[in-house]
C-alpha positions as CSV (number, residue, x, y, z in Angstrom):
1,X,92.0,90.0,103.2
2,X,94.7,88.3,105.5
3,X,97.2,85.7,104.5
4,X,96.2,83.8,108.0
5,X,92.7,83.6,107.6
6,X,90.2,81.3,106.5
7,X,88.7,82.4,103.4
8,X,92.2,83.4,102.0
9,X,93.8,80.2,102.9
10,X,90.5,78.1,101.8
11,X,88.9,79.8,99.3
12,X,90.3,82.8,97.6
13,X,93.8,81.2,97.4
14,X,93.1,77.8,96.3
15,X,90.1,78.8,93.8
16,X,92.4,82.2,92.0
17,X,95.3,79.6,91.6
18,X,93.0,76.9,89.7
19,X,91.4,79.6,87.6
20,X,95.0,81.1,86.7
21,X,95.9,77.6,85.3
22,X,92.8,76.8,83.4
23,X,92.9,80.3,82.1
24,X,96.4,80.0,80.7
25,X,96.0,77.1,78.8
26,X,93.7,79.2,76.4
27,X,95.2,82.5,76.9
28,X,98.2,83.8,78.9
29,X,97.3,87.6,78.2
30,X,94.0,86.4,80.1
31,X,95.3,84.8,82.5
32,X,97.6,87.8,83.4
33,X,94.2,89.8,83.0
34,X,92.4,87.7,85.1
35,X,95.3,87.7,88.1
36,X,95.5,91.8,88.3
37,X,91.5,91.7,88.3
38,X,91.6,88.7,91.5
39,X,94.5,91.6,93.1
40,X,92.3,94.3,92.8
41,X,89.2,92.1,94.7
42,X,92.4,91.1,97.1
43,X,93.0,94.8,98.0
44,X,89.1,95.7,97.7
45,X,88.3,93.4,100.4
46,X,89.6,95.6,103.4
47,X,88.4,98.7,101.8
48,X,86.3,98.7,98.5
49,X,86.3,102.5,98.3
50,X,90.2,102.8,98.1
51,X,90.5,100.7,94.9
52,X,89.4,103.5,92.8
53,X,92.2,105.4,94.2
54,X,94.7,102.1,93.5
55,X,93.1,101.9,90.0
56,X,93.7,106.3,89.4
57,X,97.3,105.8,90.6
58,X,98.2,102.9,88.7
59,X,97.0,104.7,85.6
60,X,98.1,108.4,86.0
61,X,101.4,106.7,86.7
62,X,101.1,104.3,83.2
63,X,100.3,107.4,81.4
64,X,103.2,109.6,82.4
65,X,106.1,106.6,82.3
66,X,105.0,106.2,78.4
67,X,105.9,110.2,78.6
68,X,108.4,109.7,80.1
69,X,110.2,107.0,77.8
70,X,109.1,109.0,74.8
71,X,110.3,112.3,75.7
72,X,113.6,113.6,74.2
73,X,117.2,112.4,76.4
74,X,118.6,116.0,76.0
75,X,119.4,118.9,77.2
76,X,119.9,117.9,80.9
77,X,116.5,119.4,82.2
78,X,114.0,118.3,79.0
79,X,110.7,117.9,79.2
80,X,111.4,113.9,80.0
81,X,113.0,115.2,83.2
82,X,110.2,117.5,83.9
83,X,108.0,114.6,83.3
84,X,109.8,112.7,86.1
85,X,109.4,115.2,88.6
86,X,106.1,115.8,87.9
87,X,105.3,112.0,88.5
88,X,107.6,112.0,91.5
89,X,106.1,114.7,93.3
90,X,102.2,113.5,92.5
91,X,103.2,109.9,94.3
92,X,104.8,112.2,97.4
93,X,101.7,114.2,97.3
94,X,99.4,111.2,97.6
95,X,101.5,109.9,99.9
96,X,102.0,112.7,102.2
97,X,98.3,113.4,102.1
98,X,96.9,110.0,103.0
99,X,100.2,109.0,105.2
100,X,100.9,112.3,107.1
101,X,97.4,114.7,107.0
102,X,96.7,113.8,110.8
103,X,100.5,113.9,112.2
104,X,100.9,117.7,110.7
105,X,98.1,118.9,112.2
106,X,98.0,117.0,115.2
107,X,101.7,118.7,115.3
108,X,100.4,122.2,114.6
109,X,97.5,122.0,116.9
110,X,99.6,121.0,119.6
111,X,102.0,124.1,118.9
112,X,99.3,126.4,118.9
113,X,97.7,125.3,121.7
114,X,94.4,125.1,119.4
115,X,91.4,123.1,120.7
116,X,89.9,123.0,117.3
117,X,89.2,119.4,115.9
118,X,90.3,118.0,112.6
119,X,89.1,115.4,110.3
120,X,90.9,112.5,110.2
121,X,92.4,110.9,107.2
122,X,91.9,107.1,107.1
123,X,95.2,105.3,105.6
124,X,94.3,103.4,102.4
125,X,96.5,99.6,103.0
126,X,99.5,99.5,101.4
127,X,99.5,103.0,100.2
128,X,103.5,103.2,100.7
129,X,104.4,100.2,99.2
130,X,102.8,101.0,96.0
131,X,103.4,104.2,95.9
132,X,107.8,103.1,96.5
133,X,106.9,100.5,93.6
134,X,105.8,102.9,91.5
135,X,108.4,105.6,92.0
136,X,110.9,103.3,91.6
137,X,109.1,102.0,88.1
138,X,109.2,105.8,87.2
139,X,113.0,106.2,87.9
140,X,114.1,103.0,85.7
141,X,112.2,103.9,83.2
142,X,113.9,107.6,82.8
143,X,117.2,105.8,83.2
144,X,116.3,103.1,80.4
145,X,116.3,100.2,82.5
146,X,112.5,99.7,82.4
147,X,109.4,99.8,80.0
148,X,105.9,98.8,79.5
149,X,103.8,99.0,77.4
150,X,100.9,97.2,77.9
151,X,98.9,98.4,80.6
152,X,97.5,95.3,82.3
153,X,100.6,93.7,82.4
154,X,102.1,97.4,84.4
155,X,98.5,97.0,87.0
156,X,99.9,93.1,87.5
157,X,102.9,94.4,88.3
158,X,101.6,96.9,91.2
159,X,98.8,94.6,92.4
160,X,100.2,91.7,92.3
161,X,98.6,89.9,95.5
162,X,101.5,88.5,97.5
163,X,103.6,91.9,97.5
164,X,100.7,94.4,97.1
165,X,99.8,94.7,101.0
166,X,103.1,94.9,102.7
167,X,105.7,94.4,100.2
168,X,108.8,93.0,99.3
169,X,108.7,96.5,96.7
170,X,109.4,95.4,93.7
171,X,111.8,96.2,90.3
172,X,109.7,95.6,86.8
173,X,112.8,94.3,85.7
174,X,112.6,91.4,88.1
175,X,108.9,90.8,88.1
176,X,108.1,91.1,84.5
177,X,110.3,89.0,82.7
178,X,108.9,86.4,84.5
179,X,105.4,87.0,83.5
180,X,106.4,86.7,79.7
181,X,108.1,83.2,80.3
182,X,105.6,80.2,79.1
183,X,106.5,77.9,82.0
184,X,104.7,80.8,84.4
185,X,101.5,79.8,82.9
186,X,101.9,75.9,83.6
187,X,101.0,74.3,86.5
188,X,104.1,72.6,88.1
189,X,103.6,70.1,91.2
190,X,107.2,71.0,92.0
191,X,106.7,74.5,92.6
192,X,103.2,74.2,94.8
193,X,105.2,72.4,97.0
194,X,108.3,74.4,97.4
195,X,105.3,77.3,97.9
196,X,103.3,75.4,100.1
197,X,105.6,74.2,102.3
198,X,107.4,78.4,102.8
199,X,103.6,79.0,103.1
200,X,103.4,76.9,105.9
201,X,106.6,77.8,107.8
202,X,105.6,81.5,107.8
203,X,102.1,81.2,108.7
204,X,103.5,79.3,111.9
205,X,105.8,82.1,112.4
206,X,103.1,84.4,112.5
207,X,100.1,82.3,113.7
208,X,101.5,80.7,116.7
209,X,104.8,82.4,117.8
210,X,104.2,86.0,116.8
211,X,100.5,86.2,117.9
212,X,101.3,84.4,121.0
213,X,104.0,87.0,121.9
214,X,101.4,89.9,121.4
215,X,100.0,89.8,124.3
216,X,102.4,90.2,126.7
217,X,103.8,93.1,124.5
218,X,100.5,94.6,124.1
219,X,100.5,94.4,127.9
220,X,103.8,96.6,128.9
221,X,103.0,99.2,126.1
222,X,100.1,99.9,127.1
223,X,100.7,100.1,131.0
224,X,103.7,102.5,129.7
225,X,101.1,104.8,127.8
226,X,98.8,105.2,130.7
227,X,102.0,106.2,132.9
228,X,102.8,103.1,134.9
229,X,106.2,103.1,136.2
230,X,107.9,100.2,134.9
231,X,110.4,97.7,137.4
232,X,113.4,95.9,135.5
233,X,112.1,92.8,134.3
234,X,108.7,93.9,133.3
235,X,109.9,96.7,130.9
236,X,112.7,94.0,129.5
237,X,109.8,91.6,129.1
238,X,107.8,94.3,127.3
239,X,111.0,95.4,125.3
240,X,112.0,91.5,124.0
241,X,108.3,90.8,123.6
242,X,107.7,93.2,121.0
243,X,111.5,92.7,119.4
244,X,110.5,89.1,118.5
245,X,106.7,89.8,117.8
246,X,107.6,92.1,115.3
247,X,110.5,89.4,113.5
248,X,108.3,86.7,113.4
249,X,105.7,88.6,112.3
250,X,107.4,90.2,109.2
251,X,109.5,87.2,108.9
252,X,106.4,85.2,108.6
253,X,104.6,87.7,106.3
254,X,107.9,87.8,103.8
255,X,107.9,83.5,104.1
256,X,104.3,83.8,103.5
257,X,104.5,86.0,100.6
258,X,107.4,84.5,98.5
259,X,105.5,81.0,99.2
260,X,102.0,82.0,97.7
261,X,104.1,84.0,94.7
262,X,106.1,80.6,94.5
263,X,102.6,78.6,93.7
264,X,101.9,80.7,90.7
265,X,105.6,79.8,89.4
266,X,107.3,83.5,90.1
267,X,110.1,84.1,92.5
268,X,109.6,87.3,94.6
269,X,113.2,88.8,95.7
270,X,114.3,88.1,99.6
271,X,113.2,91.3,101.6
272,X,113.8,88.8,105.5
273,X,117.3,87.3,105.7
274,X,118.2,87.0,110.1
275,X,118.4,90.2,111.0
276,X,119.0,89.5,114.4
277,X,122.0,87.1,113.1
278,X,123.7,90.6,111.9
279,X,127.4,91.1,113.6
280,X,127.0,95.2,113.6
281,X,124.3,97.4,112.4
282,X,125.2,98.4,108.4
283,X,124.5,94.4,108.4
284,X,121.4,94.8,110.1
285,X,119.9,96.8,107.5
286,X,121.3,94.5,104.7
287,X,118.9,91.7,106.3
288,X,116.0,93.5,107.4
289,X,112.9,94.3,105.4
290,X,116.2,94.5,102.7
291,X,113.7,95.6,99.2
292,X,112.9,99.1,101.2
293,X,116.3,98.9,102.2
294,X,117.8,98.9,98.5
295,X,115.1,101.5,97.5
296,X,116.6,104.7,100.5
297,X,119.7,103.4,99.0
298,X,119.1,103.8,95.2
299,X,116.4,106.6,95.0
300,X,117.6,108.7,97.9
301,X,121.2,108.1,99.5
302,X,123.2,108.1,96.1
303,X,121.3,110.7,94.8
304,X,121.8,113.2,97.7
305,X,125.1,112.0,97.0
306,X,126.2,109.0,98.9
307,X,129.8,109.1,100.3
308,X,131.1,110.6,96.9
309,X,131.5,114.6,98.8
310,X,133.8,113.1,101.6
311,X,133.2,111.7,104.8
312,X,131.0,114.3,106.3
313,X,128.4,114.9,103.9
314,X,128.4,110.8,103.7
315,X,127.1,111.1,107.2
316,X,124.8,113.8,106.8
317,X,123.1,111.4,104.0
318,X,122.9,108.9,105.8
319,X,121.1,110.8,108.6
320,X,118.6,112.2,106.4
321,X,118.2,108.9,104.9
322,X,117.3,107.3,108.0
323,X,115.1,110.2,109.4
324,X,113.5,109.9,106.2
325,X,113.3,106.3,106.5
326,X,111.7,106.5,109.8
327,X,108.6,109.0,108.5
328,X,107.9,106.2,106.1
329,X,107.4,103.2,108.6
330,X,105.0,106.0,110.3
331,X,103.4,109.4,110.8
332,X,105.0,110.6,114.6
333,X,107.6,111.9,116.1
334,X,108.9,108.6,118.0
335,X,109.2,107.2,114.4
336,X,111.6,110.0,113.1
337,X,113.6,109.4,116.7
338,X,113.9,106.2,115.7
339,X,115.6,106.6,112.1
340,X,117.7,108.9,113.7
341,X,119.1,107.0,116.6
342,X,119.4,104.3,113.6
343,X,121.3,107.0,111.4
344,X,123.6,107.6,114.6
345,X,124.0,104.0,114.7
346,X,124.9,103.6,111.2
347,X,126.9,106.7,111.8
348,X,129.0,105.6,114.6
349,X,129.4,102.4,112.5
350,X,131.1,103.7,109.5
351,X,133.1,105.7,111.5
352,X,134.6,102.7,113.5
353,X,135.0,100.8,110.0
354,X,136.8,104.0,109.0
355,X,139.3,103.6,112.6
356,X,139.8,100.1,112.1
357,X,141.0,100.5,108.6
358,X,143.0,103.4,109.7
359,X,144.6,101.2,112.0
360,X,145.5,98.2,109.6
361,X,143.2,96.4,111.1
362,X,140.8,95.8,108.3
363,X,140.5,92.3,106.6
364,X,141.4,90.3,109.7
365,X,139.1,87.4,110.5
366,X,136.7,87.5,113.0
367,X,137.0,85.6,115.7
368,X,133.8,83.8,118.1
369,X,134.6,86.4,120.1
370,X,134.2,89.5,118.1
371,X,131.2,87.8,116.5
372,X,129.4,87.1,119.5
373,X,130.6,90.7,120.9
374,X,129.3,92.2,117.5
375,X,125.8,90.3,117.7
376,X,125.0,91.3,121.2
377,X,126.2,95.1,120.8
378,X,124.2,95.1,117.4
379,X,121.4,93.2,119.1
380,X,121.1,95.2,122.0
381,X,121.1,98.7,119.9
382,X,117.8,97.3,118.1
383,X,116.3,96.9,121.2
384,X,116.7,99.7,122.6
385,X,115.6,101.7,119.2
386,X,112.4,99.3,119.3
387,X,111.3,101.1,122.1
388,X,110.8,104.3,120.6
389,X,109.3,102.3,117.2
390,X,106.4,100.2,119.6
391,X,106.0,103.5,122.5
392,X,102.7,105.6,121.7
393,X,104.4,108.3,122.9
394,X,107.6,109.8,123.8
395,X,106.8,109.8,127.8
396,X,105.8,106.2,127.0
397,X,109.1,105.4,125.2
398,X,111.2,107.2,128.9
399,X,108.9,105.1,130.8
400,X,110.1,101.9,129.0
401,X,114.1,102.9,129.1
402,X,113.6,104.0,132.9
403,X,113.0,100.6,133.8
404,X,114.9,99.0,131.1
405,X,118.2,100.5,132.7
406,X,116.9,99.7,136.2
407,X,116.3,103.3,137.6
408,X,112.9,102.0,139.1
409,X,114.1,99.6,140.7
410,X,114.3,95.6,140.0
411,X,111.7,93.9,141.8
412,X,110.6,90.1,142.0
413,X,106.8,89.4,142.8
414,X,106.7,89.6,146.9
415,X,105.0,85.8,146.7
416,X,108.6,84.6,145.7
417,X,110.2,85.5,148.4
418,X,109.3,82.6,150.7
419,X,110.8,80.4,147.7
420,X,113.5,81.7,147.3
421,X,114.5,82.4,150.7
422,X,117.7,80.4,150.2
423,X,119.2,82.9,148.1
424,X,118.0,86.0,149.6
425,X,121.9,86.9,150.1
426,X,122.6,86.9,146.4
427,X,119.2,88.8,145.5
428,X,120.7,91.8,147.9
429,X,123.7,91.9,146.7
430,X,122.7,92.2,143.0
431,X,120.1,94.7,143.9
432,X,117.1,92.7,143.8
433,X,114.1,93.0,145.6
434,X,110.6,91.8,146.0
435,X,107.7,93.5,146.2
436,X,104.7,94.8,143.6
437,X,105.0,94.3,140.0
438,X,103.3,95.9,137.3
439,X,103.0,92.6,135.1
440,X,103.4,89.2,137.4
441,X,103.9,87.3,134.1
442,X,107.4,89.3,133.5
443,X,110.0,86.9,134.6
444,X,108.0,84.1,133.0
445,X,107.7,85.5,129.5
446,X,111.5,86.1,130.0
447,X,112.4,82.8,130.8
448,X,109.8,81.4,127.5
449,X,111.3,84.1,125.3
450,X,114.5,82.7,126.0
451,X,114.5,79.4,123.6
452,X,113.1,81.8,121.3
453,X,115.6,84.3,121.1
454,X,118.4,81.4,120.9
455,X,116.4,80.2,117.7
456,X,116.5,83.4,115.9
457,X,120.3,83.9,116.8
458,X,121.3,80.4,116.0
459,X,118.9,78.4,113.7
460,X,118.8,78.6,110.0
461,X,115.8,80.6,108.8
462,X,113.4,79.4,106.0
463,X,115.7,80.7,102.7
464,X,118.3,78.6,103.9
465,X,116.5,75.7,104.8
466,X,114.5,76.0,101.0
467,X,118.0,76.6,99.7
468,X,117.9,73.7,97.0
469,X,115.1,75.3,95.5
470,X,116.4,79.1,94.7
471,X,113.5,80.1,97.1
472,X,114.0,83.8,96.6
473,X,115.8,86.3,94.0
474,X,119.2,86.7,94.5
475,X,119.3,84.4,97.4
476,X,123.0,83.3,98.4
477,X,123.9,79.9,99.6
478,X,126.5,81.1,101.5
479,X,125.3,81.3,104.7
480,X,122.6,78.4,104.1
481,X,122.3,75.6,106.2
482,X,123.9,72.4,105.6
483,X,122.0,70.0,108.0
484,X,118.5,70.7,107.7
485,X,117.7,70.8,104.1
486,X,114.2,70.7,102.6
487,X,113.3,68.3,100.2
488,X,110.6,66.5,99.0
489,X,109.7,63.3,101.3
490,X,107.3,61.6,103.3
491,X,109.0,63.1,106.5
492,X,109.2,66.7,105.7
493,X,105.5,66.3,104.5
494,X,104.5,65.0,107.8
495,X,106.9,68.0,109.3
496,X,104.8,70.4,107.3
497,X,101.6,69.1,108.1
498,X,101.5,69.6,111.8
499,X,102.8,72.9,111.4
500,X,99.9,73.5,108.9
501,X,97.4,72.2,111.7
502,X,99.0,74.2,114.3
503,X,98.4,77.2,112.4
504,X,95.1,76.6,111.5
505,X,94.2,75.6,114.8
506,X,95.1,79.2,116.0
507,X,93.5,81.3,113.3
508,X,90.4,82.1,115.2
509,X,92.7,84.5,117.1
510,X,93.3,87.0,113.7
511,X,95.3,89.8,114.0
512,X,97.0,91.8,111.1
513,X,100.6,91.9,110.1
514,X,102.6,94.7,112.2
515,X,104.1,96.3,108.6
516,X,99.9,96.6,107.4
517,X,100.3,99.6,109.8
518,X,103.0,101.6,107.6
């Protein structure tokens, strides 16, 4: 079931939120029942066969964390550690089964040159972002930050509806706590507003801008994979296209995620904060999809060992981290490129953080001009890496940076000519020329895209707007904005509305969230 469709937006979400309420003011252990039953039908309505599998997971994994908490602490390697690595490997086994099946032996039948086909694995949704939850459930719990019990309250916590799909992945320490408060269970007006109105804002995101960006990207891609050579401004079109597609997609899933969680009185944690607002790239990956973030940095960077064994094996970590990191968002090869061209990034980062200090340069402030340098550089680098996260293939992905660095020439449509004849001198002297194009729409969706991109680099984004409200865990005012505020009125109502009918309007074109995918 999508967030933008019809019978979540007018049926399922509206009738499980009265039924919650009405529920709780006999029983709030029913009530929690009754919401990890509705998550269950949630998942179960893309694929009813995978819910067993859900179901087996959540409870193999109940059963061995209440091992795990009551085994013995010592000596070092006790059965409680054994326990842990038990659990750990199952989830990775699950994981790598579902997840990765087709790309190993897709890989080894193209080694071998074998003709011989395979049966392909179908992907339950989700399946890494419950699987992360869990594992991350597993590891607080043998480090005594974590416990439960009771076992519907531990299937709440994995199912829960607004994370279960495509995250923010989630700590029991933040989720629970709030499921034991009494408030939780009582309808507030208040907070079906603040929800409604995030609700709203990200469904536009995804509804009108992200969905109406597709298409061009969709375009390009796919003229890469069947081999077209790509001019200049169709493979930057292409390039851009997708770049924003995929923010306002995710950006609009997160908004739409903490807003539904909002209506049910719990605050999700912030996993969308402007990426493309980030000055280099280590504060790129502070603001972009920041929960999976936090988990490569607390279940697998410090424990290979972080930057505690010197500078070198800090960039080896980080490396494998982000090769790692990249398997996760998907099975093939272009998606282990891309976590190592962003390990090299994040690389090449440290080490100029590393020169600068060197130089007694660190702690100076920044100045428009470094931050605007900083942006585009950082900006430009995501691009780029984009490329190799969107291409099908890898001669896809060449075809794409061919024309993206102008080695097929830059061409305007041949109709323009006549136009533009007026500046025909300036067009040869920067190169350009006009002829056939690949995608006529090119220069157009650039010049579209173009108000866009200034509003992602220069706008506040929903968190900041909501920031009255503490929209999100762990959300800091500092960066929020302090001219467009949200707040309860006649005038942000009407605001909300027509982004509300907007969205609605444009349903009938559905299309899944890019992060259902991984």
């Amino acid at each position: 079931m999508l967030f933008n469709s019809y019978v979540f937006i007018f049926v399922f979400l509206p009738v499980v939120a009265v039924c919650f309420f009405l529920i709780a003011r006999i029983s709030r252990n029913t009530a929690a029942m009754f919401l990890a039953i509705v998550s269950f039908f949630f998942y179960g309505w893309w694929s009813p066969q995978y819910v067993l599998l859900l179901f087996a997971s959540i409870l193999v994994n109940f059963l061995l964390a209440g091992a795990i908490a009551n085994a013995p602490v010592k000596p070092k390697w006790s059965r409680r550690r054994w326990i842990l690595f038990i659990a750990i490997s199952l989830n990775l086994a699950l994981l790598a089964y579902y997840k990765y099946s087709n790309f190993f032996f897709s890989t080894v039948s193209y080694l071998s040159g074998s003709t011989n086909d395979f049966i392909a694995v179908v992907m339950p949704l989700g399946i890494s972002f419950f699987t992360f939850t869990q594992i991350a459930f597993l590891v607080d719990t043998y480090q005594g930050k974590s416990s439960e019990p009771n076992f519907i309250h531990y299937c709440l916590f994995v199912t829960y509806f607004p994370h279960l799909i495509a995250g923010p992945i989630l700590h029991h320490s933040q989720m629970m706590p709030q499921f034991q408060h009494a408030e939780t269970y009582k309808f507030s007006s208040a907070n079906v507003s603040i929800g409604l109105a995030i609700f709203v804002i990200g469904l536009f995101k995804k509804v009108v801008i992200a969905d109406s960006l597709a298409p061009h990207s969709n375009t390009i891609f796919s003229l890469a994979a069947s081999g077209q050579a790509l001019t200049f401004f169709d493979a930057w079109s292409g390039a851009l296209a997708y770049t924003l597609q995929l923010y306002f997609d995710f950006s609009g899933y997160s908004d739409m995620a903490i807003g539904i969680s909002r209506m049910f009185n719990v605050t999700l944690p912030l996993n969308f904060n402007s990426p493309y607002k980030a000055t280099s790239i280590i504060e790129f990956w502070r603001h972009w999809h920041m929960t999976l973030s936090s988990f490569l940095r607390d279940y697998l960077y410090i424990p290979l060992g972080g930057g505690r064994k010197g500078t070198i094996y800090r960039y080896m970590n980080l490396m494998i981290t982000m090769l790692l990191g990249g398997l996760w968002h998907g099975a093939g090869w272009t998606f282990v490129l891309w976590g190592g061209v962003h390990g090299l990034y994040l690389v090449v980062n440290h080490a100029w953080r590393t020169c600068v200090a060197y130089c007694g340069l660190e702690g100076r402030p920044s100045t428009v001009t470094t931050r605007i340098a900083g942006r585009t550089i950082t900006f430009l680098a995501v691009v780029f890496a984009w490329i190799l996260f969107r291409s099908e293939s890898l001669d896809a992905a060449v075809i794409m940076f061919r024309g993206m660095l102008g080695f097929t020439g830059v061409v305007l449509q041949a109709e323009w000519q006549s136009k533009l004849f007026l500046f025909s001198d300036v067009f040869n002297y920067l190169g350009i020329n006009f002829g056939s194009v690949m995608s006529p729409e090119s220069v157009r969706a650039l010049v579209w895209m173009l108000p866009i991109l200034v509003f992602c680099w220069l706008a506040p984004n929903t968190q900041e707007i909501m920031a009255g409200f503490r929209p999100a865990l762990d959300f800091s005012e500092a960066r929020a904005s302090s001219f467009i505020r949200w707040k309860p009125s006649l005038s942000w109502a009407f605001g909300i509305a027509i982004l509300a009918v907007l969205s609605v309007l444009l349903i009938t074109r559905k299309s899944e969230f890019l992060y259902f995918q991984f």
